[in-house]
ZAMARGU-4260 file (C-alpha; in steps of 0.2 Angstrom, whole numbers, plus 5000, padded with zeros to 4 digits):
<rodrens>
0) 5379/5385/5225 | 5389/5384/5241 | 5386/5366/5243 | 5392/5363/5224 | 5406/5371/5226
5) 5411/5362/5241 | 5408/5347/5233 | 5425/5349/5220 | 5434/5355/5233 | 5444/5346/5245
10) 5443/5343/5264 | 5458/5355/5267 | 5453/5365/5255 | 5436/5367/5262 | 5442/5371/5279
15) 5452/5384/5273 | 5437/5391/5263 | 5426/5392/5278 | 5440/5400/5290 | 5444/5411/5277
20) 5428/5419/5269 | 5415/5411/5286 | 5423/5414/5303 | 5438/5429/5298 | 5424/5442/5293
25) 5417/5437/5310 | 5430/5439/5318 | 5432/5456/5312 | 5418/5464/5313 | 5415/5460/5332
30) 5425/5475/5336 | 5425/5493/5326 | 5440/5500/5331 | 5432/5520/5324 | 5418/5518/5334
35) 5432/5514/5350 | 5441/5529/5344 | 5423/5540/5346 | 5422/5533/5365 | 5441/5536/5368
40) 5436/5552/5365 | 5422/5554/5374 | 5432/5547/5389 | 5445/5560/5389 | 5430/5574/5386
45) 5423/5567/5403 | 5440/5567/5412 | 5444/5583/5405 | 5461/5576/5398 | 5474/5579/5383
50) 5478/5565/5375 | 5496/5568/5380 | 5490/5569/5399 | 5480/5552/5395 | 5495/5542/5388
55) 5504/5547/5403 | 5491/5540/5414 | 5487/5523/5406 | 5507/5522/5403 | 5509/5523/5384
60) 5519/5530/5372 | 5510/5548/5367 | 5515/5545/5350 | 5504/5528/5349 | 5489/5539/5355
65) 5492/5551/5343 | 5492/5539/5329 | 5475/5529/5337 | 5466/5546/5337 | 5473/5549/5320
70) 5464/5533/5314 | 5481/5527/5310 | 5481/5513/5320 | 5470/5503/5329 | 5469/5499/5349
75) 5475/5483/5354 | 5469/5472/5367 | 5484/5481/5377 | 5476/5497/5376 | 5460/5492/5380
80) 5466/5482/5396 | 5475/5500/5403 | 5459/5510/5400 | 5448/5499/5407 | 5460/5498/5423
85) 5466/5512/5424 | 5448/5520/5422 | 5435/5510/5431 | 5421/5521/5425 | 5424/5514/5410
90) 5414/5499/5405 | 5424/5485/5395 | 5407/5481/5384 | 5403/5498/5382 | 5421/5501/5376
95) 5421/5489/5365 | 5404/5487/5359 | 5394/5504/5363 | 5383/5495/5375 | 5380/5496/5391
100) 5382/5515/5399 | 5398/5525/5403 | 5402/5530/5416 | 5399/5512/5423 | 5399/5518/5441
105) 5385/5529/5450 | 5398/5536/5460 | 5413/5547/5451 | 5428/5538/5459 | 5437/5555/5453
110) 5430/5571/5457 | 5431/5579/5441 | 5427/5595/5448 | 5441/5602/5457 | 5436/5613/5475
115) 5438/5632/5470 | 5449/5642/5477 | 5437/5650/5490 | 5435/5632/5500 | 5454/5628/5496
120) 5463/5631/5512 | 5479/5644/5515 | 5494/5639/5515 | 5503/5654/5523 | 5493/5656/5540
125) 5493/5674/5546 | 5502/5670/5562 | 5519/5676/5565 | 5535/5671/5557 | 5544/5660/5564
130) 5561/5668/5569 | 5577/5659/5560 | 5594/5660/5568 | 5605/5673/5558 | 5619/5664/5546
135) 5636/5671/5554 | 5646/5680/5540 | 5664/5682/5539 | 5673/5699/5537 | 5680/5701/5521
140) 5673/5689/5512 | 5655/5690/5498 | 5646/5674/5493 | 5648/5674/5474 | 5637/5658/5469
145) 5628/5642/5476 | 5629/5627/5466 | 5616/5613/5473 | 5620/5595/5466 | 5605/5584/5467
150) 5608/5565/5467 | 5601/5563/5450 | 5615/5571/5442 | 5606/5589/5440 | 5609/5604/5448
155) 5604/5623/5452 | 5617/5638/5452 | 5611/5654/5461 | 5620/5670/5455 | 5623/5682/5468
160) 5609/5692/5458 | 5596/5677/5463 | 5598/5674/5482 | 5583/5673/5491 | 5590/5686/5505
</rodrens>
């Protein structure tokens, strides 16, 4: 039937017909852009990550992560590219196809299990303080408030209820 039907049609015509109803279906089927979404997820399971946290880290918008987890849209080649960099573990076939193993690498490249708190050293050592010369005050007169401008255009104020003294 295919062969008759190609037989009325014209050269163009046919073209068309093949790219349209052959190579397009293809084309999309290659890549399952749920099944991508399932790995997304197992990534940030094996990172231990928010999505939030992840957007942050591969550099994009939190609401475009939202909306790939949601199934709302699909990951673009974009996407895909800043995982894969940013997250060498993670296989670019793997990612795409499901084949291949995750993570990639024998070695974690990121310890994902933090030291405790027992093997983290101290950060106040138990030798003495170091003595700081005395700020001279003058008679008669109280600090009210400290104002600290940063170069960033914010700032502190510290009340005279809030010094550190």
């Amino acid at each position: 039937m295919f062969f008759v039907l190609c037989f009325y049609i014209s050269n163009f015509d046919m073209i068309k017909f093949i790219i349209t109803f052959v190579i397009n279906p293809l084309i999309f089927t290659i890549v399952n852009s749920t099944e991508i979404i399932l790995r997304l997820k197992q990534v940030l399971d094996y990172y231990k990550l928010t999505s939030s946290s992840f957007a942050d880290t591969i550099d994009i918008q939190r609401s475009t992560m939202s909306h790939l987890l949601s199934g709302r849209n699909k990951p673009s080649l974009d996407f895909v590219l800043k995982v894969v960099d940013k997250f060498p573990e993670v296989n670019l076939y793997w990612f795409l196809k499901g084949k291949g193993k995750f993570p990639s690498m024998e070695q974690d490249v990121i310890d994902r299990n933090p030291p405790s708190l027992e093997e983290t050293p101290s950060l106040f050592s138990h030798e003495a303080p170091i003595d700081l010369p005395s700020i001279p005050q003058k008679k008669g007169k109280e600090l009210i408030k400290i104002i600290l401008l940063y170069n960033d255009g914010s700032f502190e104020n510290f009340d005279n209820n809030t010094f550190p003294i």
